[in-house]
N, C-alpha and C positions, 0 to 999 in steps of 0.2 A: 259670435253669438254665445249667450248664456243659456243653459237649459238649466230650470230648479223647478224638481216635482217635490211634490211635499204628497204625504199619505198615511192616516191612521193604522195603523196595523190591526189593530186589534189579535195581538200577539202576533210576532216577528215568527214564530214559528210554522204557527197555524197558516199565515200569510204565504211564507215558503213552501210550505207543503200544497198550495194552491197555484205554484208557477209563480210564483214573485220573481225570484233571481233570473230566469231568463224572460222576465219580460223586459227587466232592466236592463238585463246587457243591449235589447237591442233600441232602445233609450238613446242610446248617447247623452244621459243627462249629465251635467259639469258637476251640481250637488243635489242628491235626493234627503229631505228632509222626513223623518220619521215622527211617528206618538204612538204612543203603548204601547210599546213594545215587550211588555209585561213578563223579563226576563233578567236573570243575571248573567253578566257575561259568561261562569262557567256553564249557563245553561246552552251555550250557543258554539256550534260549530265554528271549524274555520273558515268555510265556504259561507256561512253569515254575515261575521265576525267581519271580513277582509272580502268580497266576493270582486273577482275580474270585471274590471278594473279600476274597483274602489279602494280607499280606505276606508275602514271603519270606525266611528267614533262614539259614545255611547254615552248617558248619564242615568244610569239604572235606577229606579226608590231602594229606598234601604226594604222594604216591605218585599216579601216576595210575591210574584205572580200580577203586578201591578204596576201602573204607569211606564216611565220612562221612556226617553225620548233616545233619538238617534241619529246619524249622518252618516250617507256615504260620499265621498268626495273625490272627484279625480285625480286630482291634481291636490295635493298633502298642503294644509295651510299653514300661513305663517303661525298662528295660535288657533287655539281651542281654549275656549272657557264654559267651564258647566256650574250652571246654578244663576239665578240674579242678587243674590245677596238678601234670600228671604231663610231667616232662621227655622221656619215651620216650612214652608215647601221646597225648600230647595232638597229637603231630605226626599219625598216624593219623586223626585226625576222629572224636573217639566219645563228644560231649558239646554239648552246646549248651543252654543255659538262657534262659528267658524271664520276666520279674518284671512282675508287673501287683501294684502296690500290695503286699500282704503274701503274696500266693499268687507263687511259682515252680512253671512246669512245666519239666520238665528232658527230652530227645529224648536217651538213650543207647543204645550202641552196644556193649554186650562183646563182647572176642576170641573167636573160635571158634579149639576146639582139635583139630578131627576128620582136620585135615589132614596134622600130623606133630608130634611129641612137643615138637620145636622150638617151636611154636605152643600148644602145653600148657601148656608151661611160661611162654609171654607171658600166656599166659591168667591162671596161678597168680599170674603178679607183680601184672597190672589187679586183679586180687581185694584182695591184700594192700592194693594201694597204695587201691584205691576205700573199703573197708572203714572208716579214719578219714575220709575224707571226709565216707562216709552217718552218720555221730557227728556228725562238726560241722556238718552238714546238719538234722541233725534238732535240734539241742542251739540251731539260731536263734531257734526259737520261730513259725518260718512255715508255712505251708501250702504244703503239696510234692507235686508228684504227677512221679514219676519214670515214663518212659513209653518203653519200649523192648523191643529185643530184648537178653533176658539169658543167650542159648545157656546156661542150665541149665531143666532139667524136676526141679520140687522134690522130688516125691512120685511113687510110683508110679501114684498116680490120674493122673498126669499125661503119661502116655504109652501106647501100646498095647500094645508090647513091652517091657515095663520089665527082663522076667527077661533078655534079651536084649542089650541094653545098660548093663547092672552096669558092664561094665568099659569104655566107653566116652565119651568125652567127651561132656559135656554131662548126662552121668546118672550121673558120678562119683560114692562116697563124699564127697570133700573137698568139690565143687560142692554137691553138696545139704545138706552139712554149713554150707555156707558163707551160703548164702541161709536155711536154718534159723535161724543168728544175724540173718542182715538182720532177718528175720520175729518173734523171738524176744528175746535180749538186745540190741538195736539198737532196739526196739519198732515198727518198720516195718509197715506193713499192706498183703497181696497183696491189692486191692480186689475183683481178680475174684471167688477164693475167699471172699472177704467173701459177695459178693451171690448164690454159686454153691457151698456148701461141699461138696457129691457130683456134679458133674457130670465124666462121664467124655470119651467121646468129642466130645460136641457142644463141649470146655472146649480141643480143639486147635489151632493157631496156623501151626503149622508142617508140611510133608509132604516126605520126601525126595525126589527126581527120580530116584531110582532104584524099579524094578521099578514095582510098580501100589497105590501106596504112598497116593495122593489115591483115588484109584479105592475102594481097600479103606479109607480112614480112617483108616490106620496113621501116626498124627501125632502130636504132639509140644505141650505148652504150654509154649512158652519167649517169649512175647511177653508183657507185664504192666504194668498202674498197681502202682506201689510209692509206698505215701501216707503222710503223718503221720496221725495218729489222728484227727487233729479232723477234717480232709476227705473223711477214706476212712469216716466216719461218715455223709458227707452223701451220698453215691454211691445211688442210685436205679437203674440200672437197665444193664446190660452185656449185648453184644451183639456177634456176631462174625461178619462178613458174608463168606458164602462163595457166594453166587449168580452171581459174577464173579470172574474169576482175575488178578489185580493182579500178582502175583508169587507163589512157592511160599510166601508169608509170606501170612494173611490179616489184614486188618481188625479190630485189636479196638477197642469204641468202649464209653465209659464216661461217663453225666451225671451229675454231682454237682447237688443241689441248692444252690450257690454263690453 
């Protein structure tokens, strides 16, 4: 069995100081995929860093206090590659890839664009530019499981207030146009909806910090395994651990039979 949780941190630190590290040790996950971890590595202990019985592997923004992604892995991979080959965001921290033999799992990070139109539009460009990548990603012939936060909610199942957010980032037209093709002519597989194709509320990820937003449920699915076909075939069983409050991001955890 493969265990891969994937989980927003909204800072690695703040996350820690909340029980993160031992809720994972008792995980057994094979690779926990990270975002925002909104640190540099000398900001991070060694108990972060390398925590029993992971390795740690990081792609920090050059920015401090901001983005960056992460992995902890059990078992030390053949390669680590950080960056997709985007001259403007790859400085940002919003990629890190792990290879064990023919399987890669990838820890992504998309822009969020709710902050000002300016960031919209950084958002619209990672699309474009990601868009050939997930082509020549899928076009290797490996086993892929992309595991992150993808600030879009594809479908209106996938939100509470969908009528309410039309015009909003993150539940755009274009956005869910755009992840439509990941899913669609891209032949991409959302693994959750795979093993879950009607779950509403129980299927959210994310909860604003404004009003009583956790409180009422009023969330969001923007966190996801995004797999090739062969692996997201093997996938058994997803699970989304909200008993402990990690960051406004929860826990999603997915075992492939692998």
């Amino acid at each position: 069995m493969l265990r891969i949780i994937t989980l927003n941190l909204n800072g690695i630190r703040s996350a820690v100081s909340k029980g993160l590290l031992d809720w994972l040790a008792a995980q057994k996950a094979d690779v926990v995929c990270m975002q925002e971890v909104k640190a540099q590595l000398t900001d991070l202990a060694p108990a972060m860093l390398n925590p029993r019985p992971y390795s740690g592997y990081f792609d920090c923004a050059e920015k401090k206090g901001y983005s960056g992604v992460g992995l902890y892995c059990r078992e030390r991979p053949d390669k680590i590659m950080t960056g997709f080959g985007s001259r403007e965001f790859d400085a940002e921290g919003r990629y890190l890839r792990a290879d064990y033999g023919k399987l890669s799992v990838i820890s992504v990070y998309l822009p969020s664009g709710s902050s000002s139109d300016e960031r919209q539009q950084a958002k619209f460009r990672f699309m474009r530019e990601f868009m050939p990548h997930l082509a020549k990603l899928k076009a290797s012939g490996r086993d892929i499981v992309i595991c992150g936060d993808w600030n879009i909610a594809h479908k209106e199942i996938d939100l509470k207030n969908w009528r309410g957010n039309r015009k909003n980032s993150g539940f755009l037209p274009e956005e869910r146009a755009w992840l439509g093709k990941v899913f669609g002519e891209r032949g991409w597989v959302d693994v959750y909806r795979l093993l879950h194709p009607d779950t509403t509320g129980e299927a959210y990820t994310w909860w604003s910090n404004r009003g009583q937003a956790w409180a009422k449920n009023v969330g969001w699915r923007i966190d996801y395994h995004i797999a090739t076909p062969g692996i997201a075939a093997k996938a058994k069983k997803a699970a989304i651990y909200k008993q402990q409050r990690f960051s406004d991001h929860a826990p999603l955890m997915i075992d492939y039979d692998f």
